[in-house]
matplotlib code that plots the C-alpha trace (Angstrom):
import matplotlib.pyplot as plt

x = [-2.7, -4.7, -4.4, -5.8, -8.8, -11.1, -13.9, -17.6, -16.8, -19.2, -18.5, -21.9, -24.0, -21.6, -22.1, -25.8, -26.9, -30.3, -29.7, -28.5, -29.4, -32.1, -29.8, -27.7, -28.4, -30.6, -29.0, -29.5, -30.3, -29.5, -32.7, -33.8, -35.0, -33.6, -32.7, -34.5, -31.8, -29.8, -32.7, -33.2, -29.4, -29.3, -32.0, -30.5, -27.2, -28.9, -30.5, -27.2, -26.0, -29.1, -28.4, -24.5, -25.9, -27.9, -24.9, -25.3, -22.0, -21.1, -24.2, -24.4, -20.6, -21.8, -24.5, -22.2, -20.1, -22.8, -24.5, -20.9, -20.2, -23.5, -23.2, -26.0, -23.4, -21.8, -25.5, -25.5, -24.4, -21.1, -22.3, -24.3, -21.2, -18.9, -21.5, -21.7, -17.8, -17.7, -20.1, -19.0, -15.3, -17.1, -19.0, -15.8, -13.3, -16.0, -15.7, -11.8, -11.7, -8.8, -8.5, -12.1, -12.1, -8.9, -10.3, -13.3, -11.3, -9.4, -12.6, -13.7, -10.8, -10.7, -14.4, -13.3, -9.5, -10.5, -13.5, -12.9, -15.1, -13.2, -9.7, -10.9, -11.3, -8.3, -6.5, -8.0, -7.4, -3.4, -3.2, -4.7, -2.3, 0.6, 1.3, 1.1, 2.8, 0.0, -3.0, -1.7, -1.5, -5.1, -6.5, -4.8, -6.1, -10.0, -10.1, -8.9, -11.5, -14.2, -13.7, -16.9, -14.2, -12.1, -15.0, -14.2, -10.5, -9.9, -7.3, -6.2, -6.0, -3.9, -1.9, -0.7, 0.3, 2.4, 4.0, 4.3, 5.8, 8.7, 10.7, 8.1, 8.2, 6.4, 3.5, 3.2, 2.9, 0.5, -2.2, -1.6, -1.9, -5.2, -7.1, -5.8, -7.5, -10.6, -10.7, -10.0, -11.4, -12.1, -15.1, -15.3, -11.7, -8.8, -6.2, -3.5, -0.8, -1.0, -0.8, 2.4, 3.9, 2.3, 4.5, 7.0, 7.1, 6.6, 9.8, 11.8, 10.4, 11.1, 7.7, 7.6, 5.5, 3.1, 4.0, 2.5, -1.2, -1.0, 0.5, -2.5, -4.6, -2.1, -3.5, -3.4, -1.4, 0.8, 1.2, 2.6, 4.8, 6.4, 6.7, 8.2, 10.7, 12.0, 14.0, 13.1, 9.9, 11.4, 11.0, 7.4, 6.1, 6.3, 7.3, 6.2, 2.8, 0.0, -1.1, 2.1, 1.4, 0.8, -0.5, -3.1, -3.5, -4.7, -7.5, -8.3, -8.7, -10.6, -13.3, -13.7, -14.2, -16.8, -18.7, -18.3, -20.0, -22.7, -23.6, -23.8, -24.1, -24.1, -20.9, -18.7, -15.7, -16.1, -16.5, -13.2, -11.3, -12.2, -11.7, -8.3, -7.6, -8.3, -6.1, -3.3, -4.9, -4.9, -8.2, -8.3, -11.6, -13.6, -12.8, -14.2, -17.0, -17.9, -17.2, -19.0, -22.4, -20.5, -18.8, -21.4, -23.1, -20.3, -20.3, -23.9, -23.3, -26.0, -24.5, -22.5, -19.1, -19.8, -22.1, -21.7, -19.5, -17.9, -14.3, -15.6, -16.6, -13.1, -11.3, -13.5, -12.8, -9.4, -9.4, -11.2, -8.3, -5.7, -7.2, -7.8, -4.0, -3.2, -4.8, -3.4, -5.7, -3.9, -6.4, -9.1, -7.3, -6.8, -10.3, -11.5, -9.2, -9.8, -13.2, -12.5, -11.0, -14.3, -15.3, -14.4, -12.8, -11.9, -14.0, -12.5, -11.9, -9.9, -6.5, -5.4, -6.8, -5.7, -2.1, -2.3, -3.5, -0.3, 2.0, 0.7, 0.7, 4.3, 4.7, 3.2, 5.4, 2.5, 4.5, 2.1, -0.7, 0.7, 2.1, -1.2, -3.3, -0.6, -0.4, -4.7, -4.6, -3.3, -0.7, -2.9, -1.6, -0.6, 3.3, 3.0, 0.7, 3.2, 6.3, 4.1, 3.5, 6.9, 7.9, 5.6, 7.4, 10.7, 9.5, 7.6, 10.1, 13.3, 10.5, 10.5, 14.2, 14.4, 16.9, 16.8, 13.0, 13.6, 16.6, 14.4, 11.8, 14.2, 16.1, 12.8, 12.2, 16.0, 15.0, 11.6, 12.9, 11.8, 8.0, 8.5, 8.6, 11.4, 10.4, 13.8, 15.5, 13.4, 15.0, 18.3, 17.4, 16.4, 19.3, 21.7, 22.6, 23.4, 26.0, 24.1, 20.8, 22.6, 24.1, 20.6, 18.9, 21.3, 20.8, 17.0, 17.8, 19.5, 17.0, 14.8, 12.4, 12.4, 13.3, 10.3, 9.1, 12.8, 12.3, 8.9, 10.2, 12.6, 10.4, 9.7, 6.1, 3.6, 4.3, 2.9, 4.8, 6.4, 4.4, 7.5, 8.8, 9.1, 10.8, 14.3, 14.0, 12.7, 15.1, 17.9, 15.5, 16.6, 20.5, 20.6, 19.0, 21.3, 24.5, 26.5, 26.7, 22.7, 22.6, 24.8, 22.9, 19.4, 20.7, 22.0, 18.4, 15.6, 15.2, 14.1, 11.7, 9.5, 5.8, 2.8, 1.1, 0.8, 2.6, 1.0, 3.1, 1.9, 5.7, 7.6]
y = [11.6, 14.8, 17.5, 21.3, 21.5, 24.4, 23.1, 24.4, 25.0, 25.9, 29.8, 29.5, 29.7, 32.3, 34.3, 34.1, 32.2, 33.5, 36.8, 39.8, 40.5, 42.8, 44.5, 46.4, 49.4, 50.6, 52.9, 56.8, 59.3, 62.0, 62.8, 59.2, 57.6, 54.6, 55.0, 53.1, 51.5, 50.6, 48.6, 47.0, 46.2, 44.9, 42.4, 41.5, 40.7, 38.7, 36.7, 36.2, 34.9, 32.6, 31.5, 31.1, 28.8, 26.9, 25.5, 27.9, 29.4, 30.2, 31.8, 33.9, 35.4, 36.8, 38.4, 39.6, 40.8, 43.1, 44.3, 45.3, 47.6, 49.5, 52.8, 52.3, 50.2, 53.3, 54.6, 51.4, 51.2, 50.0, 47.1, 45.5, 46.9, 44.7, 41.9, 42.5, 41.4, 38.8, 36.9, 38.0, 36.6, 33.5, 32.7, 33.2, 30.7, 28.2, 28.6, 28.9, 32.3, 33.5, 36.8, 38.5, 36.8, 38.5, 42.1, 41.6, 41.1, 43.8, 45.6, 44.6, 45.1, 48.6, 48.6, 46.7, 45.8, 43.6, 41.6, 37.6, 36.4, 38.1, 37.1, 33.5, 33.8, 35.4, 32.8, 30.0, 32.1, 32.6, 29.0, 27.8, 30.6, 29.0, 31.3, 29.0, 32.2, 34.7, 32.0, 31.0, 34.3, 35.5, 32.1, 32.9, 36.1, 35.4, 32.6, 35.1, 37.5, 35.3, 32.1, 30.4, 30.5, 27.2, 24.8, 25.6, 24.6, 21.3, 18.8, 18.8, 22.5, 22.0, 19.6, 21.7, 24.5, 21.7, 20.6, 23.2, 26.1, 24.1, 26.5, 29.2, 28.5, 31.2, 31.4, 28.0, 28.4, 31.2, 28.8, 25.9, 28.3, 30.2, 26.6, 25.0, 28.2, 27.9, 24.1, 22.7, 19.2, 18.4, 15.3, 15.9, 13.9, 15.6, 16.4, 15.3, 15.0, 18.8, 19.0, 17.5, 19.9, 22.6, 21.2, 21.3, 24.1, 25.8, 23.7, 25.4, 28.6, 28.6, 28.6, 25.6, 27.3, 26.2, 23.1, 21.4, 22.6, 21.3, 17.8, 17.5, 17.0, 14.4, 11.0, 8.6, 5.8, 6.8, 10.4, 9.3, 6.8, 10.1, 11.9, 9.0, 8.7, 12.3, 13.7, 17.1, 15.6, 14.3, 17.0, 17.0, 13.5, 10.8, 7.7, 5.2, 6.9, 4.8, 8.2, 7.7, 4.3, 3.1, 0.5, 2.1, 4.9, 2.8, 1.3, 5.0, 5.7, 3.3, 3.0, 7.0, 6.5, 3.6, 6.2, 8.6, 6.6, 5.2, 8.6, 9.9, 6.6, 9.0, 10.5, 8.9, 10.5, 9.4, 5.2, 6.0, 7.2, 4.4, 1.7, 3.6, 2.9, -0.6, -1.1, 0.0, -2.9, -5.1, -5.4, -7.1, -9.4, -6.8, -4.4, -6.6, -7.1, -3.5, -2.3, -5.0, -3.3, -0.6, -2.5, -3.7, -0.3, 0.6, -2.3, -1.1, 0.6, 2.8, 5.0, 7.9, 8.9, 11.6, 12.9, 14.6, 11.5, 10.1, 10.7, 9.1, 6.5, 6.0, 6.0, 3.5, 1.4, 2.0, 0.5, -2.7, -3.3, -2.4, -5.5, -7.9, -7.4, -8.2, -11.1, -12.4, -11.4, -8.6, -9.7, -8.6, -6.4, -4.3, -4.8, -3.0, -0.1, 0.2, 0.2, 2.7, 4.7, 5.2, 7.6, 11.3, 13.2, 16.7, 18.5, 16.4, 12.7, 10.9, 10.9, 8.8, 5.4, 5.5, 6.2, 3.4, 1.2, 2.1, 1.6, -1.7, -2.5, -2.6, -4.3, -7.0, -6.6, -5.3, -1.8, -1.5, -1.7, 0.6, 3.3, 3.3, 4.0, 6.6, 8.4, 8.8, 10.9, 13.8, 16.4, 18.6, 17.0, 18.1, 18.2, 14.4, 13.4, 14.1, 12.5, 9.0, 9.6, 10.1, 7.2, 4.9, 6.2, 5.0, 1.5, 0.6, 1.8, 0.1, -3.2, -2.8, -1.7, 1.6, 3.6, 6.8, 7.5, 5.5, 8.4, 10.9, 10.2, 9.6, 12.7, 14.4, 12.5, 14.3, 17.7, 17.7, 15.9, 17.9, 17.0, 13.5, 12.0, 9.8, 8.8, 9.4, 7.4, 4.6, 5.0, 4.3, 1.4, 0.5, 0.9, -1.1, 2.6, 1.9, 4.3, 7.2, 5.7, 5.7, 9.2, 10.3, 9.1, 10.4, 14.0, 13.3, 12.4, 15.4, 17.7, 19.5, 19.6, 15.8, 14.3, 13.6, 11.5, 10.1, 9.0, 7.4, 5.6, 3.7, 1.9, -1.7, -2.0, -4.9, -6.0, -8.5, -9.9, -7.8, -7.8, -9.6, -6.0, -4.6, -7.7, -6.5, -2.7, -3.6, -5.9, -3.6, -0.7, -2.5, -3.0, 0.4, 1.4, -1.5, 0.3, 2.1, 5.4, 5.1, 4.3, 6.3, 9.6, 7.8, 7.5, 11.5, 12.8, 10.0, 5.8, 2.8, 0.7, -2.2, -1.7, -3.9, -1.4, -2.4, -0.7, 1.8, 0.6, -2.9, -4.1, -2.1]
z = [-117.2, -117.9, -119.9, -119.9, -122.5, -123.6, -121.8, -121.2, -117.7, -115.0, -115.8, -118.0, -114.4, -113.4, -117.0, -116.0, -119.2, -118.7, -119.3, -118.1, -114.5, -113.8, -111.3, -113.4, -113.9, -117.4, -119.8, -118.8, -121.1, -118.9, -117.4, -116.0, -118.7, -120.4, -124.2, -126.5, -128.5, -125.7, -124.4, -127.2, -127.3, -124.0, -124.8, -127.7, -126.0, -123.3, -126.5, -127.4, -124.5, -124.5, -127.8, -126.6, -123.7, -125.6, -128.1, -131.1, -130.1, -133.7, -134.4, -130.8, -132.1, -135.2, -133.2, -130.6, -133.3, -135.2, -131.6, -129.7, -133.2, -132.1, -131.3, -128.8, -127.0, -125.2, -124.1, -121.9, -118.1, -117.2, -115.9, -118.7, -121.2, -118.8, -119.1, -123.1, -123.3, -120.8, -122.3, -125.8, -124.8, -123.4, -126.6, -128.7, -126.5, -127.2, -131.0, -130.5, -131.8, -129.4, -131.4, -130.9, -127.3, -126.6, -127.9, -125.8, -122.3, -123.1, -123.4, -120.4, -118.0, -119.2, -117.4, -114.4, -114.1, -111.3, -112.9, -111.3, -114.2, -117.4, -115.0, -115.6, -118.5, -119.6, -117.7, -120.2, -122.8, -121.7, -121.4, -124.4, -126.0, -124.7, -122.0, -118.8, -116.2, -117.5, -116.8, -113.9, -112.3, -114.0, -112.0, -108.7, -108.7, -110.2, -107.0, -104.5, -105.5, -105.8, -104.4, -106.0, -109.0, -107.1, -108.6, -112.1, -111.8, -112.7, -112.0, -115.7, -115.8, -112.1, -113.7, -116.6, -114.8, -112.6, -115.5, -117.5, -115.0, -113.1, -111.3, -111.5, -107.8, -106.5, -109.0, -108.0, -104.3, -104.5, -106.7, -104.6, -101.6, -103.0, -103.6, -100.1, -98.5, -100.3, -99.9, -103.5, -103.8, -107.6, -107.3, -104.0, -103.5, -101.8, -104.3, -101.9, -104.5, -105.2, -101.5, -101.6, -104.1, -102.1, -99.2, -101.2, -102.7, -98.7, -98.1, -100.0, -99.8, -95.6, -94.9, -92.6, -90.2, -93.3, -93.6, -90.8, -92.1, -95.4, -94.2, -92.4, -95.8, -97.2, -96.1, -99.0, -99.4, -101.9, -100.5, -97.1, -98.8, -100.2, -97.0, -95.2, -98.2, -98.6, -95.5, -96.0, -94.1, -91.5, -89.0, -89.7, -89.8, -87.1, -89.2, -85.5, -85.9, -87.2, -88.9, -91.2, -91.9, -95.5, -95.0, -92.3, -94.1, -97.8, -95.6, -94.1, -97.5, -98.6, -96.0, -96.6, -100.1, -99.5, -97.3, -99.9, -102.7, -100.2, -99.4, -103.2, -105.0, -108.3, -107.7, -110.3, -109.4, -106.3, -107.5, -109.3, -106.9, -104.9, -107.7, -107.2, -103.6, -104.3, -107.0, -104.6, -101.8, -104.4, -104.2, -108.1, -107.7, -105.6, -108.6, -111.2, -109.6, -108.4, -112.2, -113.5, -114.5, -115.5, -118.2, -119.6, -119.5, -121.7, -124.1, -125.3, -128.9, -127.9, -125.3, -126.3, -126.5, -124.4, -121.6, -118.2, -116.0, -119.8, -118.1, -115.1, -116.4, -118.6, -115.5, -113.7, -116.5, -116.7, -113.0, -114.1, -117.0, -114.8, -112.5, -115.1, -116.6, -112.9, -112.8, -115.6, -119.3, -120.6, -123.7, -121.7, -120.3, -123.3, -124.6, -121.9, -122.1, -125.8, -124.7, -121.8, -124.5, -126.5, -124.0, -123.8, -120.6, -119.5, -122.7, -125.5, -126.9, -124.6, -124.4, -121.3, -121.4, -125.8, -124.7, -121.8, -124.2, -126.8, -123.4, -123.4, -126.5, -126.8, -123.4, -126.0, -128.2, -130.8, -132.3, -134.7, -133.0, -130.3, -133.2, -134.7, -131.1, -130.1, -133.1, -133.9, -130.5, -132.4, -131.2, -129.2, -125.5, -122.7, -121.7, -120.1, -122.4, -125.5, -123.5, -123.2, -126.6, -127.7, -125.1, -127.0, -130.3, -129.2, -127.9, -131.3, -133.9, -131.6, -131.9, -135.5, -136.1, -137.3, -135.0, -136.7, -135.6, -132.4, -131.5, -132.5, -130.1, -127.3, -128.0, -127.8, -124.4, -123.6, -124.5, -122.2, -119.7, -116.8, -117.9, -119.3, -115.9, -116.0, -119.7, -120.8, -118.3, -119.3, -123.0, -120.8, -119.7, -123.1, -124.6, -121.9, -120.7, -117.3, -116.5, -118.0, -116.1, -113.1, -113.5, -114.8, -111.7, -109.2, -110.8, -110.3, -106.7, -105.9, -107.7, -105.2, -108.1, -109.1, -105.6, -104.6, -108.1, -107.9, -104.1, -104.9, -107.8, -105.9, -103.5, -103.2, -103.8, -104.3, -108.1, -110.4, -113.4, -116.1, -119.8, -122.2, -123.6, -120.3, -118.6, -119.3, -118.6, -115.8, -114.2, -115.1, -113.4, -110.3, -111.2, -111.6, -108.0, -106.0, -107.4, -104.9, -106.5, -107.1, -103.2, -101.8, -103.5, -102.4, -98.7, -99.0, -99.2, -98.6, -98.3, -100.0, -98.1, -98.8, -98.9, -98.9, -101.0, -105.2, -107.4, -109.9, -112.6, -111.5, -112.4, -111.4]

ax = plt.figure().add_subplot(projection="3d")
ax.plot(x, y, z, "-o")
ax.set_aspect("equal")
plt.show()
């Protein structure tokens, strides 16, 4: 799961932290000569900057406060007055002061309309501001006009806008578009399930001269189990060829990822993603033992919450849990993603591993314990990140049998449906539902929006056995797909087949 966060992100090299650049041009008097204030201002706003770099964010606002109020301000060039409320509106998103950051873009883009550097920006600030469609388009147009920008989006940011602007189809395409041109890989990993909604997206858009080119980056596992399942792929993909192959293509994977991680042994992201691509071989032992060091790493009281690769290392762990509850110690299991759950990702404490650890916890039939994880993580989530929240809401209050705050959860799940991910049909299931499951998951099926998620969730992986409070849902998961409404809807659009690949959900 990952969620958009004001993070420090790599705009401080592009902000030049260490000052103003000697290349813009001095403030002119009017007969070649630099004013005196206005040199002095402009060194003061690179110490600013310095100071902004440095962490005293608060303390470099106040100063970029006082020196933009100058009237020397307007004897400067129009370059460093541009630089002035970039890196003013930089300092002030770090402090969360959306109000003085917003005045200073505004500033700015009345210098240069066309700045990438004060788009960025403005496309965090729209976003944090609750205005996903603004942000996106400010981000789309920063990376077409400099693509050095594409590093500084992040998955979680990605992932937000996914969620967050569903039928906003052509903003979409043109950001997915922008970073497939300019060769997006966040960690060094190909993104290939924002390839798939790119596909997607060129689908039904009539672009399928497109379509090809972007299939030609989707090679995980996972991925091509979703193109073999959806029809709408069917004129594009050879389902005989070993290329389309799951089970072909996991190994692919995986021996790529090896490389990776031999070649930059320091590349966390990398050691994830491979953890990853095991977890889907099934690979359990093999993970254990690769994440072993790291574990204890972790275990040391003496290593901080956060530092550059905390997130990294979350996930890594949250691979080693994932094996152990396969093999059997969910107690060990969920000490190691409490433990994975120590450490922060994306900018900010960590959000994932806590709620996978609630999700869990009521799989064990603990809805305290899982109430009590869930709700210390706050409000500030991202769309999926509140629906697993609210999910884990309605298993531990039906566990401890109070229906009225179980039904309000679930009617929450109902109301967000198109970013809970099927959350809401679990509540179904929950309840003994199965007709309105059913009806639920044909309408899924036959959503070009949700097909695809829909498709996937009805194959037959690899699965291990269910934790006791999922046992039930789970078995009527499958009544639900074997009826004949459910199949005759499937069989309409896609197909159900049987994989030797292990299921995310490990259960299901």
């Amino acid at each position: 799961m990952q969620r958009l966060q004001r993070h420090r992100i790599a705009m401080v090299l592009a902000l030049a932290i260490a000052g103003i650049s000697a290349a813009h041009a001095r403030a002119d008097t009017g007969d070649g000569t630099a004013a005196p204030s206005a040199l002095a201002l402009r060194d003061a706003v690179a110490d600013a900057a310095r100071e902004a770099a440095q962490g005293d964010t608060l303390g470099a606002l106040i100063a970029f406060e006082r020196l933009l109020a100058s009237p020397a301000l307007h004897a400067l060039s129009k370059a460093d007055r541009l630089e002035a409320y970039t890196q003013a509106a930089w300092t002030a998103l770090q402090t969360g002061q959306t109000g003085p950051a917003r005045t200073y873009l505004q500033s700015a883009r009345q210098l240069s309309p066309d700045e990438p550097r004060v788009l960025y920006l403005l496309a965090t600030l729209d976003s944090l501001e609750g205005n996903p469609l603004e942000g996106i388009r400010n981000t789309t147009r920063a990376v077409q006009l400099a693509p050095q920008f594409v590093g500084d989006v992040s998955i979680g940011m990605a992932a937000q806008f996914l969620q967050q602007l569903q039928g906003e189809d052509e903003a979409l395409r043109a950001f997915l578009e922008v970073l497939f041109a300019h060769q997006w890989k966040p960690g060094g990993v190909e993104p290939t399930d924002f390839w798939r909604a790119l596909a997607l997206l060129q689908i039904n858009a009539d672009q399928s001269e497109r379509v090809a080119a972007t299939l030609a980056r989707i090679d995980t596992p996972v991925e091509v189990i979703a193109l073999r399942a959806d029809k709408r792929f069917d004129r594009f993909i050879d389902r005989d060829s070993p290329r389309f192959d799951p089970q072909l293509a996991a190994q692919r994977h995986l021996d790529t990822l090896r490389l990776d991680t031999l070649l930059a042994p320091e590349n966390v992201t990398a050691l994830s993603a491979m953890s990853e691509a095991m977890l889907l071989m099934g690979k359990n032992d093999e993970i254990l033992s690769m994440t072993d060091r790291a574990a204890k790493a972790a275990a040391d009281p003496g290593i901080p919450d956060v530092f550059e690769g905390s997130g990294d290392l979350a996930w890594l762990l949250n691979s080693r849990a994932i094996a152990q509850r396969r093999l059997g110690d969910i107690e060990t299991a969920m000490a190691t993603m409490t433990l994975a759950g120590r450490f922060w990702e994306g900018g900010g404490s960590n959000v994932s591993q806590r709620l996978n650890l609630a999700v869990w916890q009521t799989g064990m039939l603990q809805p305290r314990q899982a109430l009590e994880t869930a709700d210390a993580i706050g409000n500030t989530l991202s769309p999926y990140g509140e629906a697993v929240q609210q999910w884990v809401r309605f298993a531990a209050y039906r566990q401890l049998g109070d229906p009225a705050r179980a039904e309000q959860a679930k009617a929450w799940l109902q109301a967000h449906d198109d970013v809970a991910a099927g959350y809401f049909l679990d509540a179904l299931l929950e309840d003994n539902a199965l007709d309105a499951a059913a009806a639920h998951l044909i309408s899924r099926l036959q959503s070009t929006q949700h097909r695809s998620d829909a498709l996937l969730s009805v194959q037959r992986f690899v699965t291990v056995p269910s934790l006791p409070g999922d046992a039930e849902r789970d078995r009527r998961w499958w009544q639900v797909v074997a009826r004949s409404d459910v199949q005759a809807a499937l069989n309409t659009v896609g197909r159900s087949d049987a994989y030797g690949i292990v299921a995310r959900g490990s259960s299901r």
